[in-house]
C-alpha positions in Angstrom: -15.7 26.3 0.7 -14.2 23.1 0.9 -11.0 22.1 -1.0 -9.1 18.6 -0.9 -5.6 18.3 -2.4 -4.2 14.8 -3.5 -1.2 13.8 -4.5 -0.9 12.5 -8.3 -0.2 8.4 -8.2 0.6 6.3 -10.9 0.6 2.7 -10.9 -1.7 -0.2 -11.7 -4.0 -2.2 -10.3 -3.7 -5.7 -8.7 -4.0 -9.1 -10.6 -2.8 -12.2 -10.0 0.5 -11.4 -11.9 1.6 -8.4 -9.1 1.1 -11.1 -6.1 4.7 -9.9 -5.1 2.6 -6.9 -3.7 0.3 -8.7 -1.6 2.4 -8.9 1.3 2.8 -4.7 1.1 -1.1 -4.7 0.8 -1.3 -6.9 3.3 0.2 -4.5 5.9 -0.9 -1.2 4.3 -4.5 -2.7 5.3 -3.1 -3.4 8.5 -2.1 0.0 9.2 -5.8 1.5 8.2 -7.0 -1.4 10.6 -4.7 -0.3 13.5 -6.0 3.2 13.6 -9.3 1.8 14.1 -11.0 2.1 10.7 -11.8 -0.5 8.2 -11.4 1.1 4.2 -15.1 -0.2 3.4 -14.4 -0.7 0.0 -11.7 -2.9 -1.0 -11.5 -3.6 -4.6 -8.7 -3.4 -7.5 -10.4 0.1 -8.5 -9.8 1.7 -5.0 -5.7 0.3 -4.5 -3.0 1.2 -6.8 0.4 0.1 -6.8 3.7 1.4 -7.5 6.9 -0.8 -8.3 10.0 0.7 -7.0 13.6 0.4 -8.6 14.2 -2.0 -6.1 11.5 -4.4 -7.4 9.0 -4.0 -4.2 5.8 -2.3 -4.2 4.1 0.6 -2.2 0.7 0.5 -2.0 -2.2 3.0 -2.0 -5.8 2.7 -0.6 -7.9 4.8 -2.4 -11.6 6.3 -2.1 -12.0 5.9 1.8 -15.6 7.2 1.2 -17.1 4.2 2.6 -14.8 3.6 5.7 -15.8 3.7 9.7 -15.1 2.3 12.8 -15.4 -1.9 12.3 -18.1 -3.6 14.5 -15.5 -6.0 15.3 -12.7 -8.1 14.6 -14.5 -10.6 11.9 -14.9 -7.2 9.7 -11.5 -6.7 9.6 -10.8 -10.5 8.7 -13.6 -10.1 5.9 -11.2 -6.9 4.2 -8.2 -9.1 4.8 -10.1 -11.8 2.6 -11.5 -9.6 0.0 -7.7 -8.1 -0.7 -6.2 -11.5 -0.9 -9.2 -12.7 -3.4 -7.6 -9.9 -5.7 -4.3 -11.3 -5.6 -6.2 -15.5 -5.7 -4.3 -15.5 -2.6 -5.1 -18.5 -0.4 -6.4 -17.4 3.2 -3.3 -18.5 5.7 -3.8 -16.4 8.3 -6.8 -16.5 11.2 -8.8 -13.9 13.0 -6.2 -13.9 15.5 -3.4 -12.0 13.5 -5.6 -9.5 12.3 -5.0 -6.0 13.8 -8.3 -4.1 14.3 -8.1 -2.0 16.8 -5.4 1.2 17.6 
């Protein structure tokens, strides 16, 4: 028997009007990408966010069904991209800022 507790989240997905949260995305993804795992799956469905009091934004990945060890760097780079797509964020950064390894 196999059982798996989650918390309940609520928030909302990203659009181009939460692009205040794409700097807190930006670095959650980080995080998945520094212990060595790329999510897989990045898409508005599978990230929710939560506005604080303070007017910021914590960020959840969801649905890591689809996530594994990256080939390499440029995979990493390809999540960054797709995340930043859902905000219309233009690409400012290069491969070499891009954490994808522990």
């Amino acid at each position: 028997v196999f059982f798996l507790a989650t918390a309940r989240v609520e928030g909302h997905h990203p659009d181009p009007a939460t692009r205040d949260a794409l700097l807190p995305a930006e670095e959650a993804l980080q995080r998945i990408h520094g212990l060595g795992l790329v999510h897989g799956d990045v898409r508005a469905d599978n990230i929710l966010l939560q506005q604080t009091p303070g007017g910021t934004y914590k960020v959840w990945f969801l649905d890591f069904g689809h996530s594994h060890a990256p080939a390499g760097p440029e995979e990493c780079m390809d999540e960054l991209q797709e995340l930043r797509a859902l905000f219309r964020a233009s690409d400012s950064s290069n491969a070499s800022d891009v954490n994808c390894y522990p």
